[in-house]
C-alpha positions as CSV (number, residue, x, y, z in Angstrom):
1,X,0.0,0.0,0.0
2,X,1.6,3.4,-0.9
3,X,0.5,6.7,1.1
4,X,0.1,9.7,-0.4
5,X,3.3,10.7,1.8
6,X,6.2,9.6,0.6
7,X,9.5,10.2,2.6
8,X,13.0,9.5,0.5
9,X,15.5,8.5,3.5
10,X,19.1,9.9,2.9
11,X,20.6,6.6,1.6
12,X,17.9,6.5,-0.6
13,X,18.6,9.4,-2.2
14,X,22.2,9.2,-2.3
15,X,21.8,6.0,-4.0
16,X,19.2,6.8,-6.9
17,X,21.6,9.5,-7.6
18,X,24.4,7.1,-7.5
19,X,22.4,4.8,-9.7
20,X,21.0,7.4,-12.2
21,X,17.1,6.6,-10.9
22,X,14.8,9.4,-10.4
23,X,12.6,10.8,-8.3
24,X,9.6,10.4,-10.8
25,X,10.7,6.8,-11.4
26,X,10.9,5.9,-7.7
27,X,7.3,7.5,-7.5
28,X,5.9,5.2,-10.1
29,X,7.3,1.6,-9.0
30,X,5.7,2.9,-5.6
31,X,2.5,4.0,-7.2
32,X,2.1,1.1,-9.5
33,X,5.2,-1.6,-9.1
34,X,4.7,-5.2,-8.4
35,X,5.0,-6.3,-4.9
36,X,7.7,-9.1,-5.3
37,X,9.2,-10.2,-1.8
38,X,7.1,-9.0,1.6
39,X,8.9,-8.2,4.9
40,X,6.5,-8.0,7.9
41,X,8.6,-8.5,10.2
42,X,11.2,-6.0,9.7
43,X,11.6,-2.7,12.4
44,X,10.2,-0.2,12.8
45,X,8.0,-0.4,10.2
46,X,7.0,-3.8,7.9
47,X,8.8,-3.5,4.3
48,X,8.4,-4.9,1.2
49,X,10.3,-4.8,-2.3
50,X,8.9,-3.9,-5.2
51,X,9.4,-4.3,-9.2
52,X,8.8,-2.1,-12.0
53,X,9.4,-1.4,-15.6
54,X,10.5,2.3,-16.5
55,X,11.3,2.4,-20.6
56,X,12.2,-1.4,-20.5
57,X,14.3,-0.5,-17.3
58,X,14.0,-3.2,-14.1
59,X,14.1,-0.9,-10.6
60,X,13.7,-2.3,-7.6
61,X,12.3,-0.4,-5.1
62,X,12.5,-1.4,-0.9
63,X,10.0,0.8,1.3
64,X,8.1,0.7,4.1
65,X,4.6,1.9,5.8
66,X,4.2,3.6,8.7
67,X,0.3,3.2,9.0
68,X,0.5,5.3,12.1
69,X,1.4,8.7,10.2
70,X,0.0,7.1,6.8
71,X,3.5,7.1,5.2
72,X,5.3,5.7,2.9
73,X,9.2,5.1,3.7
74,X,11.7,4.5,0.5
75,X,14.7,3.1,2.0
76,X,16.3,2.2,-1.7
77,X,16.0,1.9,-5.1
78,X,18.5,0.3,-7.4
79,X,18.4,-2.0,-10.9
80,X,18.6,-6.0,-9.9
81,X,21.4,-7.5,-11.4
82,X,20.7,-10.1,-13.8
83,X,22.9,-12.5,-12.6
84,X,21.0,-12.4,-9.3
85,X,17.3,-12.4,-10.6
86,X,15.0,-14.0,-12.3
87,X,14.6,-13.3,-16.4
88,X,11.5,-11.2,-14.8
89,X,13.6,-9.7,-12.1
90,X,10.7,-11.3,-9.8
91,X,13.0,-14.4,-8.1
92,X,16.0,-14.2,-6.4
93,X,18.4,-16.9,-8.3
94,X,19.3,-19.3,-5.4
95,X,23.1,-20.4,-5.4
């Protein structure tokens, strides 16, 4: 579930810039991306990871929900490495 608040943590930010994702790009893989691995447990807030397709581009997006101030967290973005995923960049390739 994405809130319409969306906070970019600092490591998120400095690695979308590392990694030449956007902003708008992030925004759309939270708005619309497919929820591929699901993270309950994790703290403070339950996370999840999710794919999309920007211009034939795989990102990977990892955020969380803070359903107490209806807030959506992005902790990172980054393009899965094909040697680590999935055709689909939906598995992890086990080794």
């Amino acid at each position: 579930m994405a809130y319409a608040r969306i906070t970019f943590r600092t490591h998120a930010l400095l690695r979308m810039f590392e990694r030449r994702i956007t902003i708008g790009e992030v925004l759309q893989v939270v708005a619309a991306g497919q929820l591929i691995e699901d993270y309950p447990e994790d703290k403070p807030y339950p996370s999840h990871l999710l794919l999309g397709l920007i211009n034939f581009r795989p990102i990977h997006v990892v955020s969380a929900d803070n359903h107490d101030d209806q807030e959506t967290i992005v902790i990172t973005a980054y393009e899965p490495d094909a040697a680590q995923w999935d055709p689909m960049f939906r598995t992890r390739i086990k080794t």
